[in-house]
BALO-69856 format. One line per 2 residues: their letters; for each residue x, y, z of C-alpha. Coordinates in steps of 0.05 Angstrom, whole numbers, plus 5000, padded with zeros to 4 digits. Example, Ala and Ser with C-alpha at 12.3 -4.5 7.8 and 13.67 -1.06 7.14 Angstrom:
2
AS	5246:4910:5156 ~ 5273:4979:5143;
//
This chain:
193
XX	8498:1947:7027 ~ 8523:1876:7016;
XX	8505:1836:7081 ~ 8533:1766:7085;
XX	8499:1699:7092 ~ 8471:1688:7166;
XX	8452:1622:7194 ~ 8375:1602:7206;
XX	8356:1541:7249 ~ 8311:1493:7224;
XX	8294:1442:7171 ~ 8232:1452:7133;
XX	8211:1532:7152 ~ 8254:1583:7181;
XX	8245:1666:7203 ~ 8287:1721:7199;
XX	8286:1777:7245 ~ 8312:1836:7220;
XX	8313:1910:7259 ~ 8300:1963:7198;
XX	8295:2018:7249 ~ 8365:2044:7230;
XX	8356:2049:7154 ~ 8326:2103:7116;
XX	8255:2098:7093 ~ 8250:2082:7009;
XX	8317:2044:7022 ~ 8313:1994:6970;
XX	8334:1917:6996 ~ 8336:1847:6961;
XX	8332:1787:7002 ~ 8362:1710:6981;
XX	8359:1657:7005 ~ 8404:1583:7001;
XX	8396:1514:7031 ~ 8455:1482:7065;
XX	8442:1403:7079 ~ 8470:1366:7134;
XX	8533:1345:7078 ~ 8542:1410:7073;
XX	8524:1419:7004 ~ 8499:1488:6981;
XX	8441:1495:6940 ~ 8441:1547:6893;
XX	8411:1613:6914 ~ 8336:1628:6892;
XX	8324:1694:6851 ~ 8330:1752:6901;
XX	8266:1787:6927 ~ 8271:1860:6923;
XX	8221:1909:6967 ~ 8230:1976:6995;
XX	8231:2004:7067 ~ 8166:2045:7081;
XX	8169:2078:7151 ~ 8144:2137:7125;
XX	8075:2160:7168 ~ 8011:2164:7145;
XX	7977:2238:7135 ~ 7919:2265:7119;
XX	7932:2313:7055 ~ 7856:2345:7053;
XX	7790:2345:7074 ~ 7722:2352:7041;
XX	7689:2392:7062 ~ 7749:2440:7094;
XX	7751:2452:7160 ~ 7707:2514:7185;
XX	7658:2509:7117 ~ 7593:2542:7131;
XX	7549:2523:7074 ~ 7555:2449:7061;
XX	7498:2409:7038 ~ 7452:2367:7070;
XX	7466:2311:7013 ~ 7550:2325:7020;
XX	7600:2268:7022 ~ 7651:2273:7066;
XX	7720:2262:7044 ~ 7790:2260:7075;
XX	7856:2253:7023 ~ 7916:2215:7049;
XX	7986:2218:7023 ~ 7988:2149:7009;
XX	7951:2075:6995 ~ 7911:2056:7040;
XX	7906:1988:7069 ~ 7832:1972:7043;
XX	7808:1927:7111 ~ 7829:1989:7159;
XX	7774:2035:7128 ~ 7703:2031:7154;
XX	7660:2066:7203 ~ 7695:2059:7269;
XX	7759:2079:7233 ~ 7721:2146:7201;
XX	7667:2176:7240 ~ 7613:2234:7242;
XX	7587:2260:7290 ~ 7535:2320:7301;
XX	7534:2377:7350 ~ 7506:2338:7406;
XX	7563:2281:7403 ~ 7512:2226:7362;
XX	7546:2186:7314 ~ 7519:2200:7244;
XX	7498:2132:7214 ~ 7531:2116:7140;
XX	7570:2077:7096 ~ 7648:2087:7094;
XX	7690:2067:7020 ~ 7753:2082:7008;
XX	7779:2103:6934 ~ 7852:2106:6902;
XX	7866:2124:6821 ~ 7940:2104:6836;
XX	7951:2186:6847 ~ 7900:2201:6900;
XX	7879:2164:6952 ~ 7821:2177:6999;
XX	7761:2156:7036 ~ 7689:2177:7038;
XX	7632:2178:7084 ~ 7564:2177:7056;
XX	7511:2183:7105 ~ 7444:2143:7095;
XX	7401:2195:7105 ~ 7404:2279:7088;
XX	7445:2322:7151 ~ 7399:2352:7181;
XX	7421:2434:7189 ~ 7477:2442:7241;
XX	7546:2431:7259 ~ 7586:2363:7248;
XX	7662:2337:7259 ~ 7683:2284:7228;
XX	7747:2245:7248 ~ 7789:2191:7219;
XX	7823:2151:7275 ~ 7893:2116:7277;
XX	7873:2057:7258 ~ 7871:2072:7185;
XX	7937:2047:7161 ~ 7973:2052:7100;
XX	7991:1990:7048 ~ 8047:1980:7086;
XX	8010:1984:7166 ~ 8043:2043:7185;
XX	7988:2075:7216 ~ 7957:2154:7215;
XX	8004:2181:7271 ~ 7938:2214:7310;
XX	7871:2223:7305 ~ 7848:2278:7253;
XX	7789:2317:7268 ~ 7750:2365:7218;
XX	7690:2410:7231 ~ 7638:2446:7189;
XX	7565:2473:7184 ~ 7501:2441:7150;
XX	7453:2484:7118 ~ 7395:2468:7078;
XX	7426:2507:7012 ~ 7394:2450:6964;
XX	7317:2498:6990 ~ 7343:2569:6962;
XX	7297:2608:6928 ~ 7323:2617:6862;
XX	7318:2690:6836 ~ 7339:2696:6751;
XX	7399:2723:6750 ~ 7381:2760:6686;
XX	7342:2813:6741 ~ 7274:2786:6709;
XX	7211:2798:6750 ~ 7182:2753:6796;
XX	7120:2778:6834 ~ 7134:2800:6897;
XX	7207:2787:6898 ~ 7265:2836:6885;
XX	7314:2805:6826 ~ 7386:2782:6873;
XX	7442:2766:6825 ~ 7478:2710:6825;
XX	7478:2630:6825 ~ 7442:2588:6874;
XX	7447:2515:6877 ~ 7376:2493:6866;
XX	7324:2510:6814 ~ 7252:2505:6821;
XX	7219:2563:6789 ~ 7146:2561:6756;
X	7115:2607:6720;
//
């Protein structure tokens, strides 16, 4: 779409106001811009800037751990996956919360990670979870690279159980005194002879 030349006020800085509420989001643009002196001599138009229109919300893609887990570990990071960049100052821990079963906020450190394919931000508490249930949430005001913002708050929930203090039983069904052989793979090994 060509658009002609429109008229700002102003000698030495000048805005533009334009509504892109009517155009389709990854529209590509290129804005120029030209000088016209009180003689009314043109100046030659500066390179055009191209950009594209992003209006496209912000979602949450996945969670870590999922919603309804029942054997996360008292040392888990908690994750959520967004469908796009994120805009790095908007993460932190009013943005992304945890809370336990009673309502208390979960004290930790928020980060927020992109390869260029994912992009996602964790919550690392400073301390072990205790056993129990948890939701975590990350809030509208975690906005994309562009500031469109998530388009609600996103809740999660899941259980916290000490799984890191299994008893490990060989899975080869050797003997251990006074302990039937289980089969299988636990997550924690401290077995003595």
């Amino acid at each position: 779409v060509v658009v002609d030349w429109t008229d700002a006020s102003g000698t030495t800085e000048w805005t533009y106001v334009w509504d892109a509420t009517s155009r389709p989001d990854g529209a590509g643009f290129k804005v120029q811009s030209r000088a016209v002196d009180r003689a009314g001599n043109i100046e030659t138009p500066k390179p055009a800037v191209s950009f594209t229109l992003d209006t496209a919300p912000l979602q949450v893609s996945a969670v870590q751990p999922t919603n309804g887990a029942t054997d996360v570990s008292t040392q888990a990071e908690i994750k959520a996956y967004f469908n796009k960049a994120l805009d790095a100052a908007s993460v932190n821990t009013t943005t992304f919360t945890l809370r336990d079963a009673g309502g208390n906020p979960v004290l930790g450190e928020v980060t927020y990670g992109d390869n260029g394919v994912q992009h996602w931000v964790t919550f690392r508490p400073f301390a072990p979870l205790a056993p129990g249930a948890y939701t975590a949430t990350v809030t509208t005001g975690i906005k994309d690279s562009s500031g469109n913002p998530l388009g609600s708050d996103y809740s999660w929930s899941f259980n916290v159980v000490n799984v890191d203090a299994k008893i490990y039983v060989p899975v080869d069904g050797s003997y251990v005194a006074g302990v039937t052989p289980i089969y299988g793979i636990a997550r924690a090994l401290n077995f003595q002879e």
